[in-house]
N, C-alpha and C positions, 0 to 999 in steps of 0.2 A: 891226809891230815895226820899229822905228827902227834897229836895230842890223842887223839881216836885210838891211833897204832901202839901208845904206852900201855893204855888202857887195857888193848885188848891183850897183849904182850903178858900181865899181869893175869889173868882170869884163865885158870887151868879148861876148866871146862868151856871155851870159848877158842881156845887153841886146839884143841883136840877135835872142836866140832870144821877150826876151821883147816883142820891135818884132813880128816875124813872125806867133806869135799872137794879137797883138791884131789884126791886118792881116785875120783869121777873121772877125770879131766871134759867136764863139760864144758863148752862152749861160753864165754864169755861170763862166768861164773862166778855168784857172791852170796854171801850173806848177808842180808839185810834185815830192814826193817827194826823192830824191839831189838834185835841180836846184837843193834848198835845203841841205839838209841836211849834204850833201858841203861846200859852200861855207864852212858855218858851221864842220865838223870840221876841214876842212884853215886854214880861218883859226887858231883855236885849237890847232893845230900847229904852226902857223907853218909851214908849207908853203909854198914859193916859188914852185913850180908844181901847180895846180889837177888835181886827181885827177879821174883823163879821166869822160867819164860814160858808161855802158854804154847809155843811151838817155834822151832827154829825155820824162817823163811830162805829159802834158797830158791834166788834166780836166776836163772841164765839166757841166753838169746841165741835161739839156733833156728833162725827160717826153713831151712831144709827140712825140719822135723815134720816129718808126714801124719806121725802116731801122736793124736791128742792126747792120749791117754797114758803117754809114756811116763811122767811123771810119777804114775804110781810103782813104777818098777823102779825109780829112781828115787822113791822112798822105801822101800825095799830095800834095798841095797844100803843106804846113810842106818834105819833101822837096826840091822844087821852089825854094822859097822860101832854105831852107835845108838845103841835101846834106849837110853834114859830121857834123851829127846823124842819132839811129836815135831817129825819134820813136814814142813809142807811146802813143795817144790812147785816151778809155775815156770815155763818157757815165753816168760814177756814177749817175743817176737808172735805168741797164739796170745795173749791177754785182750788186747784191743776188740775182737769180734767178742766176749762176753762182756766188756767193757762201753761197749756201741761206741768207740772211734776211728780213727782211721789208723791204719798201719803203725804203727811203733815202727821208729827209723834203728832204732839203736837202745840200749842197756838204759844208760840215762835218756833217752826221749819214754821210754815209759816211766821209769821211775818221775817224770816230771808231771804226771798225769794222777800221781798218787795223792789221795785224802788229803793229807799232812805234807806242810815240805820238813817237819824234822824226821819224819819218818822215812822219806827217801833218798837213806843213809845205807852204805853199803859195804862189806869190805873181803878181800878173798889171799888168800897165802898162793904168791908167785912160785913159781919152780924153781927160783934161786932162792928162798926161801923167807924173802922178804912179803913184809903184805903190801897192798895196795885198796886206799879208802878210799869211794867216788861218793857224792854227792849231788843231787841234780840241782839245789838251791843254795848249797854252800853250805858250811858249818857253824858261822855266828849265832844263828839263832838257836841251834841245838844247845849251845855252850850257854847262850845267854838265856836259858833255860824259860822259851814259849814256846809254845803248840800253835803253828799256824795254817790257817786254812789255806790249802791250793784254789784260787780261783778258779781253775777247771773243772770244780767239781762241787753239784750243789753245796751249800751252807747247812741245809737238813742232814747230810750223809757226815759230814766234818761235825754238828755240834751232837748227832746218836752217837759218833766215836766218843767223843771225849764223854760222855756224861756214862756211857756205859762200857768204860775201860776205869772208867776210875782215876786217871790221871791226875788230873787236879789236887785229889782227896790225898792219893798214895806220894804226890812228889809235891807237897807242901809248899814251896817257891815257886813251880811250875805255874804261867798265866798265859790264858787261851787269845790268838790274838786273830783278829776278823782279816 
């Protein structure tokens, strides 16, 4: 998504986080979640300054991964790389078993399983140095600024998000849609 890729193009600390994961070269690898999302809402706010992020989401898909626990080594390492973020890392091809579903096929098949479809937004800097933006539900709705609920996932767990993220409250045009 071209309009995502300006954005992101524009945001020093948002290019630098997304220099440092590719620096990983993990497996199937993005930044997601707020790290897109936020950008897009506070742009269409017009927001002057970028709404802080509670932790930068990096996923990737790597079924071979044996170590559950690897992740923490791989916040270790982005830390390292980059202190000023609270990175938290997640090998979607292991999410499914804490999630009670069945196997995630691929990057976007989980992302399709998440809360929010405007949250299952993603984007990661290729080795030719271009980015590349995925989305599991497309990007209209993000632009045309609502929070929609994933039908895969109760209605209680989608309306605790939004009333205790603040969304609504913080992106003023932002409207929640069932």
């Amino acid at each position: 998504m071209d309009r995502v890729i300006t954005l992101i193009e524009k945001d020093e600390l948002r290019v630098k986080a997304l220099d440092c994961v590719q620096q990983l070269d993990l497996p199937h690898c993005y930044l997601a979640a707020a790290f897109v999302r936020n950008l897009v809402w506070d742009h269409l706010h017009q927001k002057s300054i970028s709404t802080p992020l509670n932790d930068a989401d990096v996923i990737y898909f790597d079924v071979t991964e044996s170590n559950s626990e690897n992740y923490k080594l791989i916040e270790s390492q982005l830390s390292v790389l980059m202190p000023e973020l609270n990175w938290e890392v997640r090998n979607q091809a292991l999410m499914h078993k804490r999630n009670g579903d069945k196997p995630y096929l691929n990057i976007i098949d989980a992302m399709s399983y998440w809360p929010e479809k405007e949250t299952a937004v993603a984007i990661r800097k290729l080795d030719n140095g271009n980015y590349e933006c995925i989305s599991a539900f497309g990007f209209e709705s993000l632009f045309n600024l609502q929070v929609t609920r994933n039908p895969k996932r109760p209605l209680e767990i989608f309306s605790e998000r939004v009333t205790s993220k603040g969304w609504l409250a913080h992106w003023s045009n932002l409207r929640a849609a069932l």
